[in-house]
C-alpha positions as CSV (number, residue, x, y, z in Angstrom):
1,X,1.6,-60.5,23.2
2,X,5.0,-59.8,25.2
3,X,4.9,-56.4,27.2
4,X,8.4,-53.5,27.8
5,X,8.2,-51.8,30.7
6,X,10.2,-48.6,30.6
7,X,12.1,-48.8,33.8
8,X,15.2,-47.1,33.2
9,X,13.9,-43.3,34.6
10,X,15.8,-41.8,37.6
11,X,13.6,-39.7,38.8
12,X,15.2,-36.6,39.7
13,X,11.7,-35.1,40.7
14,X,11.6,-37.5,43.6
15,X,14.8,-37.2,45.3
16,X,13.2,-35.4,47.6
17,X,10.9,-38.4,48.7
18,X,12.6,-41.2,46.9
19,X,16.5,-41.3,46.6
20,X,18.5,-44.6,46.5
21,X,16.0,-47.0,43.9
22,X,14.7,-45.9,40.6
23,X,11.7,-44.2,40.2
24,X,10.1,-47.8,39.5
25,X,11.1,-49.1,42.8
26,X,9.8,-46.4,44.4
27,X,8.0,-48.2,47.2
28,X,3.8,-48.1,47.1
29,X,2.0,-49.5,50.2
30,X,4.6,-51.8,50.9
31,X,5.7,-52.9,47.4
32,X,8.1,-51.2,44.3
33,X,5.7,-49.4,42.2
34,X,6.7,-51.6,39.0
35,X,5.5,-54.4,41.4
36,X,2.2,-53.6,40.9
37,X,2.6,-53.5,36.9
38,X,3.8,-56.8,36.8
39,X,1.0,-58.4,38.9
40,X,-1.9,-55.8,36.9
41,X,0.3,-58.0,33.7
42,X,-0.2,-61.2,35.3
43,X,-4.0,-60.5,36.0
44,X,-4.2,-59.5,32.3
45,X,-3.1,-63.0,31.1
46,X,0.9,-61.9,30.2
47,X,3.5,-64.5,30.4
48,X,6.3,-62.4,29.6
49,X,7.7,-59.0,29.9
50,X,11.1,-57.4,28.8
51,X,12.4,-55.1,31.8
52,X,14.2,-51.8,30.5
53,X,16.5,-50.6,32.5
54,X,19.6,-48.4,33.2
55,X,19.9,-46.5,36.4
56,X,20.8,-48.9,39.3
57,X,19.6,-51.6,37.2
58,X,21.0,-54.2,39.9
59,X,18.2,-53.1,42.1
60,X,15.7,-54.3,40.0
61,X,17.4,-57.4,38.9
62,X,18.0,-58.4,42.6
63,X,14.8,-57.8,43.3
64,X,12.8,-59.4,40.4
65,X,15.2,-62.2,39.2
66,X,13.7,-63.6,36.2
67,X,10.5,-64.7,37.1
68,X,7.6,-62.9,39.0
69,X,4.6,-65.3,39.1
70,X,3.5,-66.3,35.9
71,X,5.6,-63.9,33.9
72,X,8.8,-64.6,32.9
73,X,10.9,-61.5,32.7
74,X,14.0,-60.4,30.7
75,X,16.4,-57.5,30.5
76,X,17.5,-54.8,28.2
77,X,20.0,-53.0,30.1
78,X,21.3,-49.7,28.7
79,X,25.2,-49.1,28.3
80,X,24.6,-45.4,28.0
81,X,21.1,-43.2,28.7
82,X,19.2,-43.9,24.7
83,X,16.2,-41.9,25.3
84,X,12.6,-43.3,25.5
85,X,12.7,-44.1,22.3
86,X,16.2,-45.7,21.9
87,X,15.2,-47.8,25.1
88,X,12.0,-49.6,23.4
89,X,13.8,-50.0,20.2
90,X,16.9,-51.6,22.1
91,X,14.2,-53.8,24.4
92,X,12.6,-54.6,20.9
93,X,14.9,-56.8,20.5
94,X,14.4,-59.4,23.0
95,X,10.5,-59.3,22.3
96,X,9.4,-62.8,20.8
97,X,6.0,-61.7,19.2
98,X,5.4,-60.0,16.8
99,X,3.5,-57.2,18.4
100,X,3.8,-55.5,22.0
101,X,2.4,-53.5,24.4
102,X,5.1,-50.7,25.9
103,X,4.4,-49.5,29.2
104,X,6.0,-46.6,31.2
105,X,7.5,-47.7,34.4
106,X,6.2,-44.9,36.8
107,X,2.4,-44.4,35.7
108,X,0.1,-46.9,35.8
109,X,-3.4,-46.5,33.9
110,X,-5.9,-49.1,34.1
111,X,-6.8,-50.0,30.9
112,X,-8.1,-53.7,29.4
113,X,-5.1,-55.0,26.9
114,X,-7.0,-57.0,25.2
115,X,-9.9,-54.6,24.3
116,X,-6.8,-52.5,22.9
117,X,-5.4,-55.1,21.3
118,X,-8.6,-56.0,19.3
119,X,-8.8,-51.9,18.3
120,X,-5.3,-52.2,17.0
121,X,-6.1,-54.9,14.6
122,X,-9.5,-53.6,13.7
123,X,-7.7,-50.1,13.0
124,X,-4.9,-51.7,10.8
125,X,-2.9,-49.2,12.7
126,X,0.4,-49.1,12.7
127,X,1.0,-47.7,16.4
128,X,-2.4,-47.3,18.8
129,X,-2.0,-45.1,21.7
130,X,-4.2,-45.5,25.2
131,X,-5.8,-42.3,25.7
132,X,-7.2,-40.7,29.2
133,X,-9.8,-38.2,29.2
134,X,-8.9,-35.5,31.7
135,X,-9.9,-32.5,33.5
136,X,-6.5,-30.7,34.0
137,X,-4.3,-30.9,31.1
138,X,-1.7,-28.8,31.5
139,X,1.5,-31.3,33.0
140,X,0.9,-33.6,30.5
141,X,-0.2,-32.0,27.0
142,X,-2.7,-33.2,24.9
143,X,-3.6,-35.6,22.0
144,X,-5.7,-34.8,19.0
145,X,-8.0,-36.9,17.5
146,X,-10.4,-37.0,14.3
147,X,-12.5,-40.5,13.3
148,X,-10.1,-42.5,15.7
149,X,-7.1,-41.3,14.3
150,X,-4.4,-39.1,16.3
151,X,-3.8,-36.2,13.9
152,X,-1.3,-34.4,16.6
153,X,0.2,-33.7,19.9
154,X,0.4,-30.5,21.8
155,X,2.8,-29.7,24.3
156,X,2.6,-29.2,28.2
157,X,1.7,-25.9,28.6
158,X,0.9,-23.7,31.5
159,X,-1.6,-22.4,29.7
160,X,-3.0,-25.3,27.8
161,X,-6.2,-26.2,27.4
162,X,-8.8,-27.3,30.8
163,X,-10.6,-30.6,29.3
164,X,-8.9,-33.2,26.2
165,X,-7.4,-36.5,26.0
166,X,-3.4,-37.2,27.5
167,X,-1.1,-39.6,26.1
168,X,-1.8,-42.6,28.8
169,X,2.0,-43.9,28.5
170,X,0.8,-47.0,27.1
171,X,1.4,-48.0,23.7
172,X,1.1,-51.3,21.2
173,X,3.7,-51.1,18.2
174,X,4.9,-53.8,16.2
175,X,8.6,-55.4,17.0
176,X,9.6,-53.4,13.4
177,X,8.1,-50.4,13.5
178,X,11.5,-48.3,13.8
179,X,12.8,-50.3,11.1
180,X,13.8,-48.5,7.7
181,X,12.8,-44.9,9.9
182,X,16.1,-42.8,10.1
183,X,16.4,-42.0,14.0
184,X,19.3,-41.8,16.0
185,X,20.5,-44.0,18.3
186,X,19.3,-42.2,21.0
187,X,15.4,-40.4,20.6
188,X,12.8,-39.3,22.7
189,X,9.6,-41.7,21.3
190,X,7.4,-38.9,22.2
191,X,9.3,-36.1,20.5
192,X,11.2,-38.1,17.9
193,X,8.8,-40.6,16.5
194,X,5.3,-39.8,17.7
195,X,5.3,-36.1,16.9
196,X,7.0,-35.9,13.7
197,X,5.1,-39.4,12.7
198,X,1.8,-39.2,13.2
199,X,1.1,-38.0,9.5
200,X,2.7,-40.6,7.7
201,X,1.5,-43.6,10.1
202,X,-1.5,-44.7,10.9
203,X,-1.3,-43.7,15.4
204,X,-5.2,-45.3,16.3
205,X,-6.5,-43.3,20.0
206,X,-7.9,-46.1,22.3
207,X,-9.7,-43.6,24.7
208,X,-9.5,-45.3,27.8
209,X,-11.2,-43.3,31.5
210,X,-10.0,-46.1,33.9
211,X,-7.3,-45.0,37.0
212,X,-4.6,-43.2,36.0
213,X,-1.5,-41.9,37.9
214,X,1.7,-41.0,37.3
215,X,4.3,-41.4,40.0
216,X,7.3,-38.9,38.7
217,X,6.2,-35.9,40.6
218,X,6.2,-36.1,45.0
219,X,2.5,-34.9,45.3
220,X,1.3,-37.8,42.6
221,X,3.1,-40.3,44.1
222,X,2.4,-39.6,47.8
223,X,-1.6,-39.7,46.6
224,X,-0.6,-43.1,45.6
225,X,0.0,-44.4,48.7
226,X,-4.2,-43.7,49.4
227,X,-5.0,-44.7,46.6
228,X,-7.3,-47.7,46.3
229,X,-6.0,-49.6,43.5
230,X,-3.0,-50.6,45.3
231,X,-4.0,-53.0,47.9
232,X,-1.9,-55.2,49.5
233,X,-2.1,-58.6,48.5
């Protein structure tokens, strides 16, 4: 399998902290956050990845080139903001097998890709999500699940439920799963496919309680320069 990494994000919540590189380059004891995607990738036995981007773009290319290691990495560069969802379908296209793994480019959740990969196929699903357990919902909404299958997705709420399962960010789709759907050409894949899909696809959970963090808000992504799992090399 191939792996997109969303990289495209601004971050507006991190001007504050963070304000000439996109949110992926946001430095993380002494390397760009997406850095440390790319070498979790390499770890994982990836030899390729497809690099979305859009907001200062050049920043990322300069810095990555087309190589990092063992992976060789391409580009889908957007002309004009697409959405989430208009971002994987354009990367989509420069992925060479026939299923990948999409990854957002400012969280990173610690999960085994080949463990998902063998739930995927077992499932026949058409889409299977990585799934965190967790304690404090409310930021990030919550997944619903009966016999493995995601049924539906609630919305961040202030006052949303203590304890469920979050949407990890990480998903593994088939290059054609947006073909024949009628979407625009810009679409949230959250809002836009996941939510108004899940009934008529088959969207597996792979419930996952490895590190997770998310980067896009200053008080998550100033824990992350503590945080263990980034080491230097």
């Amino acid at each position: 399998m191939e792996a997109i990494i969303l990289a495209g994000g601004t971050g507006t919540r991190l001007r504050d902290v963070v304000s000439d590189v996109p949110k992926p380059m946001a430095p993380v004891r002494g390397r760009p956050f997406l850095e440390w995607q790319l070498l979790e990738l390499e770890r994982q036995g990836f030899q390729r990845v497809v690099l979305s981007v859009g907001y200062l773009a050049e920043k990322i290319r300069r810095h990555f080139g087309l190589r990092h290691g063992a992976l060789e990495i391409d580009y889908a560069q957007e002309d004009q903001p697409l959405g989430t969802g208009g971002a994987v379908r354009l990367a989509l296209r420069k992925v060479q097998s026939p299923c990948c793994v999409i990854l957002n480019g400012d969280s990173f959740f610690d999960i085994n890709l080949a463990v998902m990969e063998r739930e995927h196929a077992a499932a026949a699903a058409d889409v299977t999500l990585a799934l965190k357990p967790m304690k404090h919902c409310a930021r990030y909404g919550t997944v619903k699940m009966k016999d493995g299958r995601v049924t539906a997705f609630a919305e961040k709420s202030d006052h949303g439920p203590e304890e469920g399962l979050i949407n990890g960010g990480v998903y593994l789709l088939p290059v054609a799963i947006f073909d024949g759907l009628a979407l625009p050409e810009r679409f949230s894949l959250e809002r836009d496919f996941l939510t108004p899909f899940c009934a008529s696809l088959h969207f597996h959970g792979s419930i996952c309680d490895g590190f997770f963090i998310d980067i896009g808000v200053p008080d998550d992504y100033l824990r992350a320069q503590s945080e263990p799992r980034f080491q230097k090399a």
